[in-house]
C-alpha positions in Angstrom: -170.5 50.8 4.8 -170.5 51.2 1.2 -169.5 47.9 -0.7 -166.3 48.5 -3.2 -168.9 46.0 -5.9 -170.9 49.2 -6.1 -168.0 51.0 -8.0 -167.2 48.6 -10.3 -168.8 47.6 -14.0 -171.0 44.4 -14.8 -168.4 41.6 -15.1 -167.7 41.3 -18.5 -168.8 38.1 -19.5 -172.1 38.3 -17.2 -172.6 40.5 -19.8 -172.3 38.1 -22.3 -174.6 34.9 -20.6 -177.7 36.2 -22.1 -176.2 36.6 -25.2 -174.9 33.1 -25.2 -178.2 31.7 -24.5 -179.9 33.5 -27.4 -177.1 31.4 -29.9 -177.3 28.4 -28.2 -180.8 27.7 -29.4 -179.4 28.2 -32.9 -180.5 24.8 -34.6 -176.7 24.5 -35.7 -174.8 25.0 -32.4 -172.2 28.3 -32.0 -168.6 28.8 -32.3 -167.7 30.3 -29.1 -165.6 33.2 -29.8 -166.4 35.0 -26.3 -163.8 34.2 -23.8 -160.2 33.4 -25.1 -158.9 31.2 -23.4 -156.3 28.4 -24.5 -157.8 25.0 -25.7 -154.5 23.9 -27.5 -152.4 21.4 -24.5 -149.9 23.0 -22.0 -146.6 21.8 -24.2 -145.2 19.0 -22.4 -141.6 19.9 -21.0 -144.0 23.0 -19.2 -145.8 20.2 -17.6 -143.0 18.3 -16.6 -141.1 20.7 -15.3 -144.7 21.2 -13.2 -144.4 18.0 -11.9 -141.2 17.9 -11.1 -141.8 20.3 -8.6 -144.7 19.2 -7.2 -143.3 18.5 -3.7 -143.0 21.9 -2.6 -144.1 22.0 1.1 -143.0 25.4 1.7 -143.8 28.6 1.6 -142.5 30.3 -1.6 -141.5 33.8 -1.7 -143.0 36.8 -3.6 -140.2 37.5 -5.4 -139.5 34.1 -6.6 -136.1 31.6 -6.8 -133.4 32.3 -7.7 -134.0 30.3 -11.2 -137.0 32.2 -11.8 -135.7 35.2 -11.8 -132.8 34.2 -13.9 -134.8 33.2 -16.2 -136.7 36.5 -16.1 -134.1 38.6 -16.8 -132.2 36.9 -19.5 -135.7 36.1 -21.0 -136.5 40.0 -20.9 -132.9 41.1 -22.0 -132.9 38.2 -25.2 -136.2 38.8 -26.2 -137.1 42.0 -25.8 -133.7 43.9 -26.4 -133.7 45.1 -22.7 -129.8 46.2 -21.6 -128.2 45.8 -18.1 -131.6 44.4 -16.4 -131.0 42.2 -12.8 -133.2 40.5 -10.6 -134.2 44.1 -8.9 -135.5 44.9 -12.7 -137.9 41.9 -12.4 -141.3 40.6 -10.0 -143.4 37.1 -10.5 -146.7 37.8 -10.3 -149.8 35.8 -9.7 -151.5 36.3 -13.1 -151.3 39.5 -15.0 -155.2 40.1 -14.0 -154.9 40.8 -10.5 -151.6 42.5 -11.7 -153.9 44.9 -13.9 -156.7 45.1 -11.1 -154.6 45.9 -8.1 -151.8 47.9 -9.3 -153.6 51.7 -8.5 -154.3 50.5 -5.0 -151.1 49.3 -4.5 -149.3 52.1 -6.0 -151.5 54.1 -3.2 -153.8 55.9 -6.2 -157.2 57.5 -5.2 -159.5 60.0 -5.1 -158.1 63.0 -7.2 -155.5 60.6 -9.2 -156.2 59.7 -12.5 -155.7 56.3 -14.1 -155.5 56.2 -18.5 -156.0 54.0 -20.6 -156.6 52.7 -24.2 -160.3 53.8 -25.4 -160.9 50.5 -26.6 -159.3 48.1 -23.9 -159.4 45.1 -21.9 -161.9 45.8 -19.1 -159.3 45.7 -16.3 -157.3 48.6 -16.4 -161.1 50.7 -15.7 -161.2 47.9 -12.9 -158.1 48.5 -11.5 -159.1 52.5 -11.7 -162.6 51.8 -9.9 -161.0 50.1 -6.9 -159.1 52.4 -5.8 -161.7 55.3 -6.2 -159.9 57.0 -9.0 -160.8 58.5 -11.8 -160.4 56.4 -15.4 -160.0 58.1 -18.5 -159.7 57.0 -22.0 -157.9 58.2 -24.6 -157.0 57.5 -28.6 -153.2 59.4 -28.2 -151.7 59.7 -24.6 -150.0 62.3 -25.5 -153.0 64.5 -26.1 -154.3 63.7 -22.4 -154.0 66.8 -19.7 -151.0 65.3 -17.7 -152.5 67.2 -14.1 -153.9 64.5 -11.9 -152.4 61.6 -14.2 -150.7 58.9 -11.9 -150.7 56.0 -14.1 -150.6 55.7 -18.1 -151.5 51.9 -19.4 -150.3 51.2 -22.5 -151.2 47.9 -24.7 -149.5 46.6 -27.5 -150.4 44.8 -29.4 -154.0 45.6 -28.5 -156.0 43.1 -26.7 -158.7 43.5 -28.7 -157.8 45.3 -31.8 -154.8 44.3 -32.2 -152.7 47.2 -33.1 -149.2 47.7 -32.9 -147.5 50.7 -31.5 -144.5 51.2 -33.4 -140.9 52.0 -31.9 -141.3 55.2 -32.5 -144.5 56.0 -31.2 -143.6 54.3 -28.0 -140.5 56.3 -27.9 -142.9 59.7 -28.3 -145.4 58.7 -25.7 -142.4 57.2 -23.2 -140.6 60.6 -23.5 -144.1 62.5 -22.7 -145.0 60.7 -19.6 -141.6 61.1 -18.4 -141.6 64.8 -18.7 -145.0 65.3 -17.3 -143.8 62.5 -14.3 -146.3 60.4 -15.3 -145.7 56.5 -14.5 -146.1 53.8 -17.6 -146.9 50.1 -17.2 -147.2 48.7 -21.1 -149.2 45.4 -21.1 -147.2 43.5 -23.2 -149.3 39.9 -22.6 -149.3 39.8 -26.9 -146.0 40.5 -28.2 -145.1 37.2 -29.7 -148.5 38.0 -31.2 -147.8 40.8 -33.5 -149.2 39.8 -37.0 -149.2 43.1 -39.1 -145.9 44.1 -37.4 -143.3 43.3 -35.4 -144.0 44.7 -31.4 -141.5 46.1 -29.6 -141.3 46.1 -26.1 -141.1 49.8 -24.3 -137.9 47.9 -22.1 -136.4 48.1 -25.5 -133.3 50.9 -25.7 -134.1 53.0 -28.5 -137.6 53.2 -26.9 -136.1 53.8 -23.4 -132.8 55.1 -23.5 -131.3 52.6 -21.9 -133.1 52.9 -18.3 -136.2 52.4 -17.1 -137.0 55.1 -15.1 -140.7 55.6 -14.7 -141.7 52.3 -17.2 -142.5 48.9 -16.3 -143.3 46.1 -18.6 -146.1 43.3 -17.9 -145.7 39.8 -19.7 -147.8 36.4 -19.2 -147.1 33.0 -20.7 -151.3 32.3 -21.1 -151.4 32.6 -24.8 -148.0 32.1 -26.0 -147.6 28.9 -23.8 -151.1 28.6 -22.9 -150.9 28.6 -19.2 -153.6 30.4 -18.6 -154.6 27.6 -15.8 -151.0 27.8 -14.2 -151.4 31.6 -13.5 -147.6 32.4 -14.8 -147.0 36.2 -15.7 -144.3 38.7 -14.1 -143.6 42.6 -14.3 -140.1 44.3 -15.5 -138.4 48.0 -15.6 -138.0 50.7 -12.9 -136.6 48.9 -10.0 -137.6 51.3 -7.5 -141.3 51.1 -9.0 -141.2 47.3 -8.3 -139.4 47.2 -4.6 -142.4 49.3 -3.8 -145.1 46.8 -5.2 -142.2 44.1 -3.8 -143.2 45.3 0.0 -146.8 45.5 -0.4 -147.3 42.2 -2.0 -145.1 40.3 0.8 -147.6 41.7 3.4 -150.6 39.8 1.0 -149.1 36.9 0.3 -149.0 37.1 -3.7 -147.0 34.8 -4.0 -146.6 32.4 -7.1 -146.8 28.7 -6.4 -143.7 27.1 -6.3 -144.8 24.5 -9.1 -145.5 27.1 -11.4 -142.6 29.2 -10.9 -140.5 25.8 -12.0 -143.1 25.8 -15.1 -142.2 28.9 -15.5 -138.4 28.6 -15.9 -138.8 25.9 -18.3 -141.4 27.9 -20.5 -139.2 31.2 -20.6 -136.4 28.8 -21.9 -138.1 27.6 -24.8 -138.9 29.1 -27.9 -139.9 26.1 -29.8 -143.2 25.6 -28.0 -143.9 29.3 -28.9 -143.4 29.5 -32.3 -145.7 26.4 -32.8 -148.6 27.9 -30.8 -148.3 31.1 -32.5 -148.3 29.1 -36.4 -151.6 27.2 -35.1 -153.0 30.7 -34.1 -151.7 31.9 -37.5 -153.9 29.8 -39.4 -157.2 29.8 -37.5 -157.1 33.8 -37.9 -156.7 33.4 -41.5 -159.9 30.8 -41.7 -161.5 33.1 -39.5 -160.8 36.5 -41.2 -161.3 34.6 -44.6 -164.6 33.7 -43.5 -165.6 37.4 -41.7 -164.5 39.2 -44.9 -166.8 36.4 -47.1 -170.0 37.5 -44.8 -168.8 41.5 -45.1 -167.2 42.4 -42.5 
């Protein structure tokens, strides 16, 4: 039996470890700027709202209460612009990691099927690829890919880690490709209260997708703009038949999203105050930080 670890790349931050050690032994300590994950506290109404629920002795379901997804779809249709979405239009899901890493085998890719994605890229969507036993490719435009063999299109925006903004109408340009070359799109947007340079729009957004969401999916997670990256809190919007699919599938594994959380996550998607403070304390330690890269040359 061949073991499915064999396909896969070193995991990124074993690659690191050495690395680390090497700056450790700097007389003057390191700043750790390996991993990002959230040091700033989980705001407190999140963690209330946590503890509130904590006596759930039941199973919860995989596609979440009736709150949650409430609180999905308004959240998606007053934040990101999206029109006429309903709780078919939205899925909980345990993380957007295994999200990312899972999605080709659940979408029943393989052998033959090409998976794209962002040259420059979080490591997971060439995860997700390996898994399955297809094929990943890169690319710098999307558009510019050969479309034959293409199952699944990731998009990222803004970029985890450059970055970069896809602007409304690029998103419109590549949205309108994949559709005519039937090529599905699932647009990590984990970053979009993140944008710095530029505003991000979401590709649930009208004028990106006419109005439906045929052949698109969004993915959102509440690690870094709530900084519950412990809590495991993120959830997937767009083409409801896309997401019945996934739906099935994931009631048969059991990827389900504590009942606790799911009450955290109501009361995080309701709040925007929380937000805009974690994203003015991330604001000024990237301008110390880029102050201090450009100082040194870079």
């Amino acid at each position: 039996m061949s073991a499915v670890s064999s396909r896969l790349p070193v995991f990124p931050w074993d690659k690191l470890a050495p690395y680390k050690s090497t700056a450790q032994a700097h007389p003057d300590g390191i700043v750790d700027l390996s991993v990002g994950t959230p040091v700033d506290p989980v705001p407190e109404l999140i963690q209330r709202a946590l503890v509130a629920a904590a006596d759930s002795p039941g199973y919860p379901t995989v596609w979440g209460t009736e709150a949650l997804r409430d609180a999905l779809t308004g959240w998606v249709e007053r934040r990101l612009g999206a029109v006429g979405v309903t709780h078919a239009n939205v899925l909980p899901v345990v993380g957007s990691k295994e999200l990312v890493a899972w999605l080709p085998t659940q979408l029943g890719l393989g052998a033959g099927d090409k998976v794209a994605y962002p040259r420059l890229a979080y490591p997971t969507y060439e995860v997700g690829a390996r898994l399955c036993g297809a094929e990943p490719v890169v690319y710098d435009d999307p558009t510019e890919l050969d479309p034959a063999g293409l199952k699944l299109l990731w998009l990222n925006s803004p970029s985890n880690p450059t970055g970069k903004v896809l602007s409304k109408d690029e998103l419109t340009r590549i949205v309108a490709w994949a559709r005519e070359h039937g090529v599905l799109v699932f647009s990590d947007e984990c970053y979009l209260e993140l944008g710095w340079d530029a505003e991000p729009v979401s590709v649930l957004h009208p004028d990106v997708c006419g109005g439906h969401y045929d052949g698109i999916v969004a993915v959102h997670s509440l690690s870094k703009r709530s900084n519950l990256a412990g809590y495991r809190a993120a959830f997937i919007a767009g083409d409801a038949a896309v997401l019945g699919e996934l739906l099935l599938i994931r009631k048969h594994g059991g990827m389900m999203t504590a009942a606790p959380v799911q009450a955290a996550t109501v009361a995080a998607l309701g709040d925007d105050v929380h937000v805009s403070e974690q994203r003015a304390r991330y604001a000024d330690r990237r301008l110390a930080l880029r102050a201090a890269l450009e100082a040194h040359g870079f």
